[in-house]
C-alpha positions as CSV (number, residue, x, y, z in Angstrom):
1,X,-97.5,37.6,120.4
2,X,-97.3,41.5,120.1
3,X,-94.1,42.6,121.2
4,X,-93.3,45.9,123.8
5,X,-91.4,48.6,123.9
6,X,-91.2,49.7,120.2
7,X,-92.0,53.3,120.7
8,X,-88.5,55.7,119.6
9,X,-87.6,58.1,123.2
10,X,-88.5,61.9,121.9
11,X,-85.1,63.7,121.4
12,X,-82.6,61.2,120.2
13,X,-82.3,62.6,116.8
14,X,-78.9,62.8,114.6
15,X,-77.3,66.1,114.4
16,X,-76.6,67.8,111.4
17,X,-73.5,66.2,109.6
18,X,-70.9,68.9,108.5
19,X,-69.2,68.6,104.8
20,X,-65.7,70.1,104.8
21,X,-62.9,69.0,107.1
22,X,-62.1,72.3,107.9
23,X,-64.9,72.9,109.0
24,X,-65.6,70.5,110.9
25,X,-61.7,70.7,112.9
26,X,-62.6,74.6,113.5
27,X,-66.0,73.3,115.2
28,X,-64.3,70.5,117.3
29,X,-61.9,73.2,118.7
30,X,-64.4,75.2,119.5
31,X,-66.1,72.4,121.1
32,X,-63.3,71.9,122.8
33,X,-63.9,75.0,124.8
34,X,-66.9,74.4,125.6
35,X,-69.3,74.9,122.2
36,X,-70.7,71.2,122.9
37,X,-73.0,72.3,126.4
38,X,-70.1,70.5,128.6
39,X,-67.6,71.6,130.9
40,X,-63.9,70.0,129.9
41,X,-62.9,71.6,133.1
42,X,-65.6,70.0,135.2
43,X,-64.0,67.4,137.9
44,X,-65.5,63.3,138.5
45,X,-67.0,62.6,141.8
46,X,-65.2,59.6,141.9
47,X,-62.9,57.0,139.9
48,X,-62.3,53.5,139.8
49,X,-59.6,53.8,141.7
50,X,-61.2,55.9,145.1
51,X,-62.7,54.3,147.8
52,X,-66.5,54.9,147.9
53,X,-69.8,52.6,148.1
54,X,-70.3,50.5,145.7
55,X,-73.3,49.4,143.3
56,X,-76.8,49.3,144.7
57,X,-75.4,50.0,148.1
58,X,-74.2,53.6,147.0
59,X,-76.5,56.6,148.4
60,X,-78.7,57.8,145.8
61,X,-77.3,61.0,145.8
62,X,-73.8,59.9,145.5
63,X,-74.6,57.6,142.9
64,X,-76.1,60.0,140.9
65,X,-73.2,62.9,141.7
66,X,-71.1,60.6,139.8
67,X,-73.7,59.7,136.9
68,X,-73.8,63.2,136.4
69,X,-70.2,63.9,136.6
70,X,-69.9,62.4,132.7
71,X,-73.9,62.3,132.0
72,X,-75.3,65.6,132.5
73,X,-75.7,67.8,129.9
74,X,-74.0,71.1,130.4
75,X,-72.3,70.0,133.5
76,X,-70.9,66.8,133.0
77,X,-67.7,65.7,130.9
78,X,-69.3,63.9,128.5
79,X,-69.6,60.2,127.0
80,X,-68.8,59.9,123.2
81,X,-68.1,57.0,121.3
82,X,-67.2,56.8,117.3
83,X,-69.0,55.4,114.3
84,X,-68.3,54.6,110.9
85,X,-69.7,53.1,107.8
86,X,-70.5,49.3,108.4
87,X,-71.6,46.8,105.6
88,X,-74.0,43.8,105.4
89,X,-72.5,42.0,108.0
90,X,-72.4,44.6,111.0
91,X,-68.1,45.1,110.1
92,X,-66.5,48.4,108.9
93,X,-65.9,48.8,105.1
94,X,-62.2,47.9,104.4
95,X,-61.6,51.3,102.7
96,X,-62.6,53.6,105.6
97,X,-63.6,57.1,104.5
98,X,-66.1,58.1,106.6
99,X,-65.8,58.8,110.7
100,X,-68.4,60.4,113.3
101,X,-69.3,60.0,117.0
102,X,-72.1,59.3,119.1
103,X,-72.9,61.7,122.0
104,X,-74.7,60.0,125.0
105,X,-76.2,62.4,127.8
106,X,-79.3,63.3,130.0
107,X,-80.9,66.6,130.6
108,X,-82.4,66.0,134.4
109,X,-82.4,63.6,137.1
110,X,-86.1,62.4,135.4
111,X,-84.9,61.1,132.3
112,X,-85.0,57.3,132.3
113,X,-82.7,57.0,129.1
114,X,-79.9,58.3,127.1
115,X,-80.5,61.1,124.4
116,X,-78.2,60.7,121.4
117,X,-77.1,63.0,119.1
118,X,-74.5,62.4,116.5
119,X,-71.7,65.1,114.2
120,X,-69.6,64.1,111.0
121,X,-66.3,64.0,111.1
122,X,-65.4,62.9,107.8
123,X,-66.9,62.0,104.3
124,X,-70.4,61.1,104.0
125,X,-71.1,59.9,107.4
126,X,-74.8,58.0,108.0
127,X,-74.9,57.2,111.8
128,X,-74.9,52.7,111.8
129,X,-77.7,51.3,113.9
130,X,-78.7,47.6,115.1
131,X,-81.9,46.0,114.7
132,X,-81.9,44.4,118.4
133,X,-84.6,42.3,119.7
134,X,-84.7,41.1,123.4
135,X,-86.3,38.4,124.6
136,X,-86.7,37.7,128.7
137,X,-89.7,35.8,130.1
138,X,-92.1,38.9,130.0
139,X,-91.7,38.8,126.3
140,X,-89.7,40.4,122.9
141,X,-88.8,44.2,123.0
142,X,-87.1,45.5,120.4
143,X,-84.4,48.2,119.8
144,X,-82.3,50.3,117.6
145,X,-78.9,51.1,118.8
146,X,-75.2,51.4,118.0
147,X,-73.1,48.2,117.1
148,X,-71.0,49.1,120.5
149,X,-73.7,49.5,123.2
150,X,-77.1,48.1,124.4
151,X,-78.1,51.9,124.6
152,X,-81.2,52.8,121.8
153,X,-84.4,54.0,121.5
154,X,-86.0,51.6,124.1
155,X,-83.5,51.1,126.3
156,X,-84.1,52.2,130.0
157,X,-81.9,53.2,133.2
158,X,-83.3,52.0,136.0
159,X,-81.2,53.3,138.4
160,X,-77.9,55.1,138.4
161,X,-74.9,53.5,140.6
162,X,-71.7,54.9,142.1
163,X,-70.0,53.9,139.3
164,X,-72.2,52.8,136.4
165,X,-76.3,52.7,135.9
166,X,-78.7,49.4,135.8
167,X,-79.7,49.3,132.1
168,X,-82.7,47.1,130.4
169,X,-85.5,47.9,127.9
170,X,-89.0,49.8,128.3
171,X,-91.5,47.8,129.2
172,X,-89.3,45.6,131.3
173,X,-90.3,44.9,135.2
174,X,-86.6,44.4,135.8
175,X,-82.8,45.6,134.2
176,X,-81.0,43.4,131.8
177,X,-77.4,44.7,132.9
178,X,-75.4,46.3,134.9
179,X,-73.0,48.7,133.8
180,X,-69.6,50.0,135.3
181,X,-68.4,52.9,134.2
182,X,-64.2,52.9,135.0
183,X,-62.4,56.1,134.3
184,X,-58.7,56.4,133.7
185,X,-56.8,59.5,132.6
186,X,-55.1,59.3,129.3
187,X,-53.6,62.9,129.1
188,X,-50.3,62.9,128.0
189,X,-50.5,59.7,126.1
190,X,-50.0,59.3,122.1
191,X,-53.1,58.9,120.5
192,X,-51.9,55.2,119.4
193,X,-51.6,54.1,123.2
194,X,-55.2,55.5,124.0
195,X,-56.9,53.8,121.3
196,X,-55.3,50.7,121.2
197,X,-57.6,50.3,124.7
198,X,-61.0,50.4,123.1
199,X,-61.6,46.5,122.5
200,X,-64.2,48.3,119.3
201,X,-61.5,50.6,118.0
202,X,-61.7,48.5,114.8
203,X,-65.6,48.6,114.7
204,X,-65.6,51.9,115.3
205,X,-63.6,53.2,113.0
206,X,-60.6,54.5,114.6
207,X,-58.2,52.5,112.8
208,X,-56.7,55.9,110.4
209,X,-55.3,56.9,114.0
210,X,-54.0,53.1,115.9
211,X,-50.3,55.0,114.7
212,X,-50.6,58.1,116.2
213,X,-48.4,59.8,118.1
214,X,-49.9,63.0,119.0
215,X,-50.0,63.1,122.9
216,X,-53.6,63.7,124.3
217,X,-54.6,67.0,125.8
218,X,-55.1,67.4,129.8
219,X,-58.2,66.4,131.2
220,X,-58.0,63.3,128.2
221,X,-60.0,60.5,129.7
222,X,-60.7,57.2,128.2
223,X,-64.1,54.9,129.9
224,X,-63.8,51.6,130.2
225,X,-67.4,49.9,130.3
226,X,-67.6,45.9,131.2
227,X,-71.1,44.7,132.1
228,X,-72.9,42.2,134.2
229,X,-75.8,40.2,133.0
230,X,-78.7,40.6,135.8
231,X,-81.7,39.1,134.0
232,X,-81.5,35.7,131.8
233,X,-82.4,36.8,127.9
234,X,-82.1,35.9,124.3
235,X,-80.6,38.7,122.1
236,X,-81.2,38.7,118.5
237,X,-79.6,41.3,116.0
238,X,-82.1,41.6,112.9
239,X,-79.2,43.8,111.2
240,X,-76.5,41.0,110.5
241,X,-78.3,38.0,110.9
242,X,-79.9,36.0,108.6
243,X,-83.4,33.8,108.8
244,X,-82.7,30.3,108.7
245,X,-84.1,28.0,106.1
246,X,-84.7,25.4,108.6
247,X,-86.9,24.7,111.4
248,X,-86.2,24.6,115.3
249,X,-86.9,20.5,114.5
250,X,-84.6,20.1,111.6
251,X,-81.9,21.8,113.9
252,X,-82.6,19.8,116.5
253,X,-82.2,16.9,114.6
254,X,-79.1,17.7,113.2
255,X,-77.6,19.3,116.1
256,X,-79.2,18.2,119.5
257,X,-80.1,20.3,122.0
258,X,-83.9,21.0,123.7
259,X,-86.7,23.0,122.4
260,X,-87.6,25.2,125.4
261,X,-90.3,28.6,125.3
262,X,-89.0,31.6,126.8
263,X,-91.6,34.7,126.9
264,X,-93.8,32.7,124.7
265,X,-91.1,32.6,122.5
266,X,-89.7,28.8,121.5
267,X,-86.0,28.7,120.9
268,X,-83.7,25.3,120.6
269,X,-81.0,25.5,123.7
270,X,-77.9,24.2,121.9
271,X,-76.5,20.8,123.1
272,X,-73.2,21.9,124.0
273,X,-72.1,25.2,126.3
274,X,-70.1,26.8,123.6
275,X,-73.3,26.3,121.2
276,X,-75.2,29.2,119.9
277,X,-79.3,29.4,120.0
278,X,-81.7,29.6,117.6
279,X,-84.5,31.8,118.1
280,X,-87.9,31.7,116.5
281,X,-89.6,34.7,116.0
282,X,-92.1,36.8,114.0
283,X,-92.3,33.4,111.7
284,X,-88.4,32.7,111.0
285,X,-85.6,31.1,112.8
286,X,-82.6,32.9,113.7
287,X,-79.3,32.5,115.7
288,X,-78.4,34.6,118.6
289,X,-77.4,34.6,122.2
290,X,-78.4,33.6,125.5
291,X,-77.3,35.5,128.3
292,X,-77.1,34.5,131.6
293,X,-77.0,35.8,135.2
294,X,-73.8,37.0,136.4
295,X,-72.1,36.6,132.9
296,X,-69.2,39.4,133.1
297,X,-68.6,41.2,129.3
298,X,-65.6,42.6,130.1
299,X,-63.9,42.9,126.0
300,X,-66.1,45.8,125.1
301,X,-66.0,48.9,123.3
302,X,-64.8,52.0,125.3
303,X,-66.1,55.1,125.5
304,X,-64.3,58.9,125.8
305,X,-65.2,61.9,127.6
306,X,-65.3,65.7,125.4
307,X,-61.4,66.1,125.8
308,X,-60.3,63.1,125.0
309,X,-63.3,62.8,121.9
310,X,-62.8,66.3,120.9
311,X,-59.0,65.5,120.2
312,X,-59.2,62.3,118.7
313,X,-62.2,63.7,116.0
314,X,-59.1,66.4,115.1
315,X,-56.8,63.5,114.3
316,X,-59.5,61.4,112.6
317,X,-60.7,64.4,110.3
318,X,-56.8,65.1,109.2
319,X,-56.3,61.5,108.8
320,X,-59.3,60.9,106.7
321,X,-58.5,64.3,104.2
322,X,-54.7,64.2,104.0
């Protein structure tokens, strides 16, 4: 069955990596006061914590005021996340000497997905990106994106919320999740405290800085980013995991469960709840995940606005080179 949405969005290229530490903590301070196309200074609509509509209900223009707020490129305050080197099996390498960071933003209220650009911070930085493939019952659409987010080349915002956006694939009648964006100010505390919050601070590499005491800057702000599942889907990552040898039947009669189709897609739905699926697709069998309606993800990675990133790619790049 041909698949959709395969096509890579014009424009979400890597930056160029820099090569010496100094270098690259002279940049970030200049960043810092503005060099990156944001505004530090810039103020959010609203919080988590403010009274305001909520979700779908939100006026459009509200909802996209605050979508703006950390989106918009050259207004807003940014949304970065950090990257290092992973291995085979989708986990950082134990002797971490590499560190960068994603930057996610839009240009104009048109834009129907993320841009992504990405800087060195340390060593020999190669942005890490996931093989994902989506399957709902319109079909497979694949996607390459960071190990931390469903955002790629295909993914699609559908619409932006008061405090979050409506996220799914191209090609896609319909969103997959939905996303709320919850923004707390960190300024003033240690490094340490502020990641120790991000549930991928491990994955992501900031481990050289978990005992750091350096207090954040002010305007620091730290996003924390649980999801709801809106659309029923299968979700397999091609990056860390491996065909199986056997077939949906063999499983099935080793392990129990019912063969079902999904999108023209047949996948064994495990016997028990805590089971895992397998998938079959393009001619092998893999495992993955089935996601269900109003399943809440709340352990996920975090995500930093250009203060707060700015600061912790300083202590990063001095950890990293001292």
């Amino acid at each position: 069955m041909a698949e959709a949405g395969k096509s890579e969005k014009p424009g979400s290229g890597i930056a160029h990596q820099c090569t010496a530490a100094a270098m690259l903590v002279s940049a970030i301070m200049l960043a810092a006061c503005g060099g990156d196309g944001n505004n530090p200074t810039g103020t959010v609509a609203a919080d988590s914590t403010g009274p305001a509509p909520s979700g779908a209900n939100a006026p459009a223009d509200t909802a996209a005021a605050f979508f703006d707020s950390i989106f918009m490129d050259g207004a807003g305050k940014g949304y970065y996340q950090f990257d290092t080197a992973h291995d085979a099996n989708g986990l950082p390498l134990m002797n971490q000497t590499t560190s960068g960071r994603r930057r996610y933003y839009v240009t104009g209220e048109a834009d129907t997905n993320f841009t992504q650009t990405t800087n060195a911070i340390a060593g020999g930085y190669v942005p890490y990106v996931e093989s994902v493939v989506f399957i709902t019952d319109e079909g497979a659409f694949t996607s390459q994106s960071a190990a931390s987010t469903n955002i790629g080349t295909n993914s699609k915002i559908f619409k932006r919320l008061q405090q979050g956006y409506d996220l799914g694939m191209t090609g896609m009648s319909t969103p997959l999740y939905r996303v709320t964006i919850k923004v707390q100010d960190v300024s003033g505390q240690s490094v340490a405290a502020v990641v120790s919050q991000d549930e991928n601070a491990t994955l992501n590499g900031l481990m050289p800085v978990r005992q750091d005491n350096a207090p954040m800057p002010t305007g620091a702000q730290i996003y924390q980013v649980p999801y709801t599942v809106l659309k029923q889907h299968l979700r397999i990552n091609l990056s860390i995991t491996r065909p199986s040898p056997s077939s949906l039947e063999t499983l099935q009669a080793s392990q129990g469960g019912t063969i079902e189709m999904m999108g023209g897609y047949r996948w064994l739905k495990p016997a028990t709840s805590n089971g895992l699926p397998y998938i079959e697709y393009n001619g092998a069998v893999y495992n993955g995940g089935l996601q269900m309606p109003d399943d809440v993800h709340e352990a996920v990675g975090a995500a930093y606005n250009q203060v707060a990133a700015d600061f912790i790619a300083q202590r990063l790049a001095i950890a990293l080179t001292h």
